[in-house]
C-alpha positions as CSV (number, residue, x, y, z in Angstrom):
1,X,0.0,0.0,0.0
2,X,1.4,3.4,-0.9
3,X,-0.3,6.9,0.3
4,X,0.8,10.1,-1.4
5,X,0.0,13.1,0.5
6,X,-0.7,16.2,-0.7
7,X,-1.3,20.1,-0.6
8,X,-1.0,23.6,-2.2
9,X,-1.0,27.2,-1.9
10,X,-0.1,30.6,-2.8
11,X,1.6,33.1,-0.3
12,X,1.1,30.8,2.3
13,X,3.7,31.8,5.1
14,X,3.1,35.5,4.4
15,X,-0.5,35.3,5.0
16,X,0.1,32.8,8.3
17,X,-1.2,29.5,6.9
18,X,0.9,26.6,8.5
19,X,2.0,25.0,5.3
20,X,5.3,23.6,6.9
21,X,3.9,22.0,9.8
22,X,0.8,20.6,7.9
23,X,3.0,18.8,5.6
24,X,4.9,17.5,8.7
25,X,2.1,15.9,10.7
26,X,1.7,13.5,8.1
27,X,5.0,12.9,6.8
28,X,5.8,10.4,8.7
29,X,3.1,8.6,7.2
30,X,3.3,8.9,3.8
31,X,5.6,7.4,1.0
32,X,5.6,11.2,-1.0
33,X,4.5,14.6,-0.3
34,X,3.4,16.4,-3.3
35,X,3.1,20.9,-2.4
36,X,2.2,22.4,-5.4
37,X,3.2,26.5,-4.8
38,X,1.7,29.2,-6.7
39,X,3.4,32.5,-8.0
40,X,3.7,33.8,-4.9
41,X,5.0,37.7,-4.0
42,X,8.6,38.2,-3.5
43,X,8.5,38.2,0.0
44,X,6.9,35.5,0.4
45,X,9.1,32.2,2.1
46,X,6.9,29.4,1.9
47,X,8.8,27.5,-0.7
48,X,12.0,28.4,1.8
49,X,10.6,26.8,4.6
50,X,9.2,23.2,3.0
51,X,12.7,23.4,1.2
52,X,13.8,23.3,5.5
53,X,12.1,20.5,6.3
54,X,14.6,18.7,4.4
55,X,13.1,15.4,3.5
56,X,13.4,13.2,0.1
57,X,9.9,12.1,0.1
58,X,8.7,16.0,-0.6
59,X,8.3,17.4,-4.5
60,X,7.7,20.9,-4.9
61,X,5.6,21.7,-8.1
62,X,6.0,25.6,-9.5
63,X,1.9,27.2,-11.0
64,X,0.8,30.3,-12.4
65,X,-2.7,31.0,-10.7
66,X,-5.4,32.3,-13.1
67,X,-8.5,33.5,-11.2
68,X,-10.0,34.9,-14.6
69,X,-9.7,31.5,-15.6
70,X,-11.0,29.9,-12.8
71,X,-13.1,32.3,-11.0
72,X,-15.6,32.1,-8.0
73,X,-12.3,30.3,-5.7
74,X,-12.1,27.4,-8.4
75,X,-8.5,27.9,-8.8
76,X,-8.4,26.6,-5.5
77,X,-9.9,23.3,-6.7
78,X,-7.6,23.7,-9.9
79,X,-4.3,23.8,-8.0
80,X,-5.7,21.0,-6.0
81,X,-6.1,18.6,-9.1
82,X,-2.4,19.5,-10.0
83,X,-1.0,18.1,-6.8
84,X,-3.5,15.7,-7.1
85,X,-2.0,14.9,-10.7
86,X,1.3,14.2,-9.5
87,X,0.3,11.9,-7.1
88,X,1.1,7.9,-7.5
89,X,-0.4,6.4,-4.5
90,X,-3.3,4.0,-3.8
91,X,-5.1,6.5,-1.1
92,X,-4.3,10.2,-1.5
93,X,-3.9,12.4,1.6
94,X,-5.2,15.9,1.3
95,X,-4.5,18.7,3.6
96,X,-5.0,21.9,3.0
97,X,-2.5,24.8,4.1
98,X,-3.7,25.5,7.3
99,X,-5.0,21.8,8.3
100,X,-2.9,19.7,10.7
101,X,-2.7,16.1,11.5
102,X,-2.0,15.3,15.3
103,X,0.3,12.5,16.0
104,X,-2.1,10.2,18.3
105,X,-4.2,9.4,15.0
106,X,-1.6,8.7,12.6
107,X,-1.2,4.9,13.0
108,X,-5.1,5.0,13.7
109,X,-5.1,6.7,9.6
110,X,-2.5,3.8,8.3
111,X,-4.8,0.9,10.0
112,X,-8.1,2.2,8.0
113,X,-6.4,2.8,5.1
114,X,-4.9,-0.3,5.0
115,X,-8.6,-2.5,6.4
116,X,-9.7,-0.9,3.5
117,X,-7.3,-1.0,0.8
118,X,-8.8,-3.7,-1.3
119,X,-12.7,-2.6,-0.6
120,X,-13.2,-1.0,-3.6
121,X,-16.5,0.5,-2.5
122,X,-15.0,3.0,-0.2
123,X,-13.7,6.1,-1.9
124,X,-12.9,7.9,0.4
125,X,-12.0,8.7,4.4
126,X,-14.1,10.9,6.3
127,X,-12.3,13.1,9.0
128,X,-13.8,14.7,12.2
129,X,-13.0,18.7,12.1
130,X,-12.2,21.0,14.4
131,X,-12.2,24.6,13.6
132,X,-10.1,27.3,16.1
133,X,-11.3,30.8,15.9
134,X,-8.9,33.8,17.0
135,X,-6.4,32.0,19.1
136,X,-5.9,28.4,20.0
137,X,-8.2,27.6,22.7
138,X,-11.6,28.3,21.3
139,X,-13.5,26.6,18.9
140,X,-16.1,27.4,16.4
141,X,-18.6,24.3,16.5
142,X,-22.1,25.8,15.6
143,X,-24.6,25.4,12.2
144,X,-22.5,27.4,9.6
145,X,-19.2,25.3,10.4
146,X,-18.8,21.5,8.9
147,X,-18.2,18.7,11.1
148,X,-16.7,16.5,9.2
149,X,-15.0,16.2,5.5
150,X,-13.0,14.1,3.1
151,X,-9.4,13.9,3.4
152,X,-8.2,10.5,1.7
153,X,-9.7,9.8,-1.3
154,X,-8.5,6.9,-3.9
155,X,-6.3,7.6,-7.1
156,X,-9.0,7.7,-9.6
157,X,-9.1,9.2,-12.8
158,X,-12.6,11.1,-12.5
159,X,-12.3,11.6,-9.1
160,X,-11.7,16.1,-8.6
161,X,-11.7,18.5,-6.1
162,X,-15.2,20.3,-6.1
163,X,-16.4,23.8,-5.8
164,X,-13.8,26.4,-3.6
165,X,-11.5,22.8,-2.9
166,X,-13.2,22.0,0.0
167,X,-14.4,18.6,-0.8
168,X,-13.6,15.8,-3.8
169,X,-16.6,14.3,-6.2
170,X,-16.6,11.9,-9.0
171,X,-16.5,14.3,-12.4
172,X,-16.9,11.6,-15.6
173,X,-15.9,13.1,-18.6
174,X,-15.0,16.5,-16.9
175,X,-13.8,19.6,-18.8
176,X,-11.1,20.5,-16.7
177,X,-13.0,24.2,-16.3
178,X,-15.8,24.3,-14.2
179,X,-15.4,22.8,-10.6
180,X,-18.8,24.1,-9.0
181,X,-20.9,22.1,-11.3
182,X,-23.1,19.4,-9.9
183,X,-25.1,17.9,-12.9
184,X,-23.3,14.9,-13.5
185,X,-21.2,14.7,-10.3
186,X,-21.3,12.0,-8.0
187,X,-20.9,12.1,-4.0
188,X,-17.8,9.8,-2.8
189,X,-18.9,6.6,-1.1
190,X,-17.0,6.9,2.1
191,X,-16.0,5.7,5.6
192,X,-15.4,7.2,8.7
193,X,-11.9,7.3,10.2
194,X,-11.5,7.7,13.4
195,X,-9.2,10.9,13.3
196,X,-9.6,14.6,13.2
197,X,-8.2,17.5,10.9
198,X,-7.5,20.5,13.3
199,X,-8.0,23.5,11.3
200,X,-6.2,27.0,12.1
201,X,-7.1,28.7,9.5
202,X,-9.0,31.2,11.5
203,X,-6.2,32.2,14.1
204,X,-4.2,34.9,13.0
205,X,-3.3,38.1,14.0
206,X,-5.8,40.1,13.4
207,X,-4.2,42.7,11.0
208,X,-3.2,39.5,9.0
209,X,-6.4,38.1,8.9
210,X,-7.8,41.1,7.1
211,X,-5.1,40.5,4.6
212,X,-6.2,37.0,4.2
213,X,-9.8,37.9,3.9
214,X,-8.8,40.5,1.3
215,X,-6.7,37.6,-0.9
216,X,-9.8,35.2,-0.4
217,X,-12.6,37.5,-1.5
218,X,-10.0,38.1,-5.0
219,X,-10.2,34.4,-5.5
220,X,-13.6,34.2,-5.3
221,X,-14.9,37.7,-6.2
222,X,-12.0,39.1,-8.7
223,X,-9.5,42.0,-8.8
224,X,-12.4,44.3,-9.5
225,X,-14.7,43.4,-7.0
226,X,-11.8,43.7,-4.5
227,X,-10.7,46.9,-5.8
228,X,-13.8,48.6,-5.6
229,X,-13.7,47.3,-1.8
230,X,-10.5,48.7,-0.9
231,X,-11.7,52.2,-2.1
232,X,-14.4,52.2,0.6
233,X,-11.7,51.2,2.8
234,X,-13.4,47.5,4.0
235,X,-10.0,46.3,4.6
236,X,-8.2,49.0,6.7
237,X,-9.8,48.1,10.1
238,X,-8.2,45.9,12.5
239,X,-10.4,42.2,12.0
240,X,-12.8,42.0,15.1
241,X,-13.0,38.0,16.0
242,X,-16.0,38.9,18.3
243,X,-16.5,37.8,22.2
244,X,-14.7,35.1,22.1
245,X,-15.8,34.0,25.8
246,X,-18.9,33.4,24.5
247,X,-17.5,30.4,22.0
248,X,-16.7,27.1,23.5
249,X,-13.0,26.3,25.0
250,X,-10.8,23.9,23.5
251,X,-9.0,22.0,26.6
252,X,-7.2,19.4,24.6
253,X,-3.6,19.2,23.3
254,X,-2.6,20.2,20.1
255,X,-0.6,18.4,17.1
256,X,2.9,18.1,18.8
257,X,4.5,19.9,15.2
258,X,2.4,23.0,15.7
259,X,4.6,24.0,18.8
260,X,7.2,26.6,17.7
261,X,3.8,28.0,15.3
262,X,1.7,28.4,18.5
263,X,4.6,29.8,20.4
264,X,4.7,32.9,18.1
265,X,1.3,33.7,19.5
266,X,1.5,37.4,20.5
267,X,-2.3,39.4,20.1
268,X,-4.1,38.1,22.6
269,X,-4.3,41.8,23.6
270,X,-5.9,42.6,20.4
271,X,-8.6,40.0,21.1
272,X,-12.0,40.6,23.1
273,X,-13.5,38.3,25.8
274,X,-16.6,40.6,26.7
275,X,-19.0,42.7,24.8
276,X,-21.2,41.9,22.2
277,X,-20.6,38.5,20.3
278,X,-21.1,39.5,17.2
279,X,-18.0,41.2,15.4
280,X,-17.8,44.5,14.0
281,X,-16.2,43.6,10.8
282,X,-17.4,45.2,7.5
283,X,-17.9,41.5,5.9
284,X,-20.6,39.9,8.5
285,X,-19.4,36.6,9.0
286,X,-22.1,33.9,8.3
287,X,-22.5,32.7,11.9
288,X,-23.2,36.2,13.3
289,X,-26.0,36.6,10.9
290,X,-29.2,36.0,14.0
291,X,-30.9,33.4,11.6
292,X,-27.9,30.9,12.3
293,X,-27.0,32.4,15.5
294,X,-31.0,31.1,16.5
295,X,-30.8,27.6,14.6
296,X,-27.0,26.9,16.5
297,X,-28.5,27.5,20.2
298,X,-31.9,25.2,18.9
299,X,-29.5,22.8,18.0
300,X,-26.9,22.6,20.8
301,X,-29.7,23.5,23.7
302,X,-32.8,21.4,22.2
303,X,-31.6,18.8,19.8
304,X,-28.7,17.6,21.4
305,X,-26.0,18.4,18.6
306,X,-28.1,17.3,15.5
307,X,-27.8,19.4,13.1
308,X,-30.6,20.7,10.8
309,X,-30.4,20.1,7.1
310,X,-26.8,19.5,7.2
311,X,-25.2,19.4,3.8
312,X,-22.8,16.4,3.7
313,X,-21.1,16.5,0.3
314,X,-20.3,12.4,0.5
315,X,-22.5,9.0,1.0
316,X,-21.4,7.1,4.3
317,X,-21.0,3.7,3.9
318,X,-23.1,2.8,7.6
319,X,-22.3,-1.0,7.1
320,X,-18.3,0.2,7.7
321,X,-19.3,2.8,10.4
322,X,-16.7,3.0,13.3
323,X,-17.8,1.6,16.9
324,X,-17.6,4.6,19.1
C-alpha cells in the first residue's frame, strides 16, 4: 500500500497559513508529499521553509494562478487537481495549508487505510474537524461550520476537487474548467476514520487576517470586485474575532508539530473576551447573521447536537461505520 499526500497554496507563510507543519504531521506517514506553490509575491518564504524540512519524500511543483480563468475560488480546486495529478499512491492524503494532523491518529489513519485497501466500494475517508477561531483555545462548532469532510480519497481518474477545494466528487468526462458544477457529479462513497483535521485557518493576527480575507474575496470575487472594496476602505480596520468567551474552549492538546507556530502567539491583547458577540467587521461573518445564530442555540440546547439540514457533500458507507 502506498499513500501520497498532498497540498498547495499561494503566499502561504506571508499570509500565516501553516504549510510547513501541515506537511509534517503526516510525513511520517506517507511514501511522497506532493506541495504544489503558486506564483507567490517576493517576500513570500513558503517554498523556503518546505525546502527546511529537508526530506526526500517532498516534491515541490511551481503554478501560475489564473483566477480569470477559474473564478468564484475554483483555482483553488484547480491547484488541488495538479498536486493531485502528481500523485502515484493507492489512497491520497489531502490537507489543506492550514490543516494539521496530530500525531495520536496517525497509525489509527495507516490501520483504515490499510482495512480498507482492497474494498473497492469505499472512496474515500471521512475526518472529524475541528475549527479554532482567534487563538488556539476556542473553537467554532455551531450550524455554519462542517463537522466532518474528506481527506483521503483513492487515485481515480474522475475523481476532482469540487467547488472552492473543500471537498472531492466523481466528475466523468469532466472539462477540466468548471469545478462548481453538480449535474453529473457523483458524492464519494465513504467511511469514517477515526481521526480529526485541526484546522487554524482562522487564528491569525488580526491585522493579518484582514489581509487574508482580502486575498480570499480576489479568489472568489476578482481583482475588480476587490478593488472597488478597498476604495471604501473595507480592509483598513483591525479584523474583530467577536466575544470570544462566548465560544466554547478547547482543553485538549494540540498536534505536537504545531509547537514553535503556537509559540509565536503574541495578540491576545488585540482579542475581546466581553462585549457583544457579534464582530464589527465590514464582511458579516455567516455565523453572526441571527438566523444561524437562533438555529445553533436550537440545536446545541434542544436537539442535542443534530444538526438541521446538514449538507454532507459524500455518501457514508453505515455498514463500515466505526464503533464509538
Amino acid at each position: 500500500m502506498k499513500i501520497s499526500g498532498f497540498t498547495m497554496g499561494k503566499n502561504a507563510l506571508k499570509l500565516y497559513y501553516p504549510m510547513r507543519h501541515s506537511v509534517e504531521s503526516i510525513l511520517p506517514q506517507v511514501d511522497e508529499f506532493v506541495v504544489v506553490l503558486g506564483d507567490s509575491d517576493p517576500d513570500d518564504r513558503t517554498r523556503a521553509e518546505i525546502e527546511a524540512i529537508g526530506s526526500e519524500k517532498i516534491r515541490i511543483i511551481d503554478t501560475v494562478w489564473d483566477i480569470e480563468k477559474y473564478p468564484r475560488g475554483m483555482e483553488h480546486a484547480h491547484q488541488t487537481d495538479i498536486a493531485m495529478d502528481h500523485c502515484s499512491g493507492d489512497w491520497l492524503f489531502y490537507l489543506q495549508s492550514d490543516e494539521v494532523v496530530h500525531e495520536r491518529d496517525l497509525e489509527v489513519i495507516r490501520k483504515r487505510c490499510e482495512e480498507l485497501l482492497d474494498n473497492r466500494s469505499v472512496e474515500g475517508l471521512l475526518f472529524r474537524y475541528r475549527h479554532f477561531w482567534g487563538d488556539y483555545r476556542h473553537v467554532q462548532d455551531g450550524h455554519c461550520w462542517y463537522r466532518k469532510e474528506i481527506r483521503i480519497v483513492r487515485n481515480l481518474p474522475d475523481l476532482h476537487s469540487w467547488e472552492s477545494a473543500q471537498s472531492f466528487r466523481r466528475i466523468p468526462e469532466f472539462d477540466g474548467l468548471n469545478y462548481r458544477q453538480q449535474e453529473g457529479t457523483h458524492k464519494l462513497k465513504v467511511a469514517e476514520v477515526n481521526a480529526e483535521i485541526f484546522h487554524y485557518g482562522w487564528v491569525r493576527p488580526p491585522r493579518v487576517m484582514q489581509n487574508k480575507i482580502k486575498a480570499f474575496r480576489t479568489n472568489h470575487r476578482g481583482y475588480a470586485a476587490v478593488a472597488a472594496q478597498e476604495a471604501k476602505h473595507h480592509f483598513d480596520q483591525i479584523f474583530d474575532y467577536g466575544n470570544l468567551a462566548r465560544y466554547t474552549q478547547y482543553k485538549g492538546t494540540h498536534p505536537a508539530v504545531m509547537k514553535p507556530w503556537i509559540e509565536k502567539f503574541d495578540w491576545k491583547d488585540q482579542l475581546r473576551f466581553s462585549g457583544p458577540l457579534i464582530s464589527k467587521n465590514p464582511f458579516r461573518a455567516k455565523h453572526d447573521l441571527f438566523k444561524y445564530r437562533l438555529i445553533s442555540w436550537i440545536e446545541k440546547h434542544l436537539l442535542g447536537g443534530r444538526r438541521l439540514g446538514e449538507f454532507k457533500n459524500y455518501k457514508l458507507l453505515k455498514s463500515l461505520s466505526l464503533i464509538h
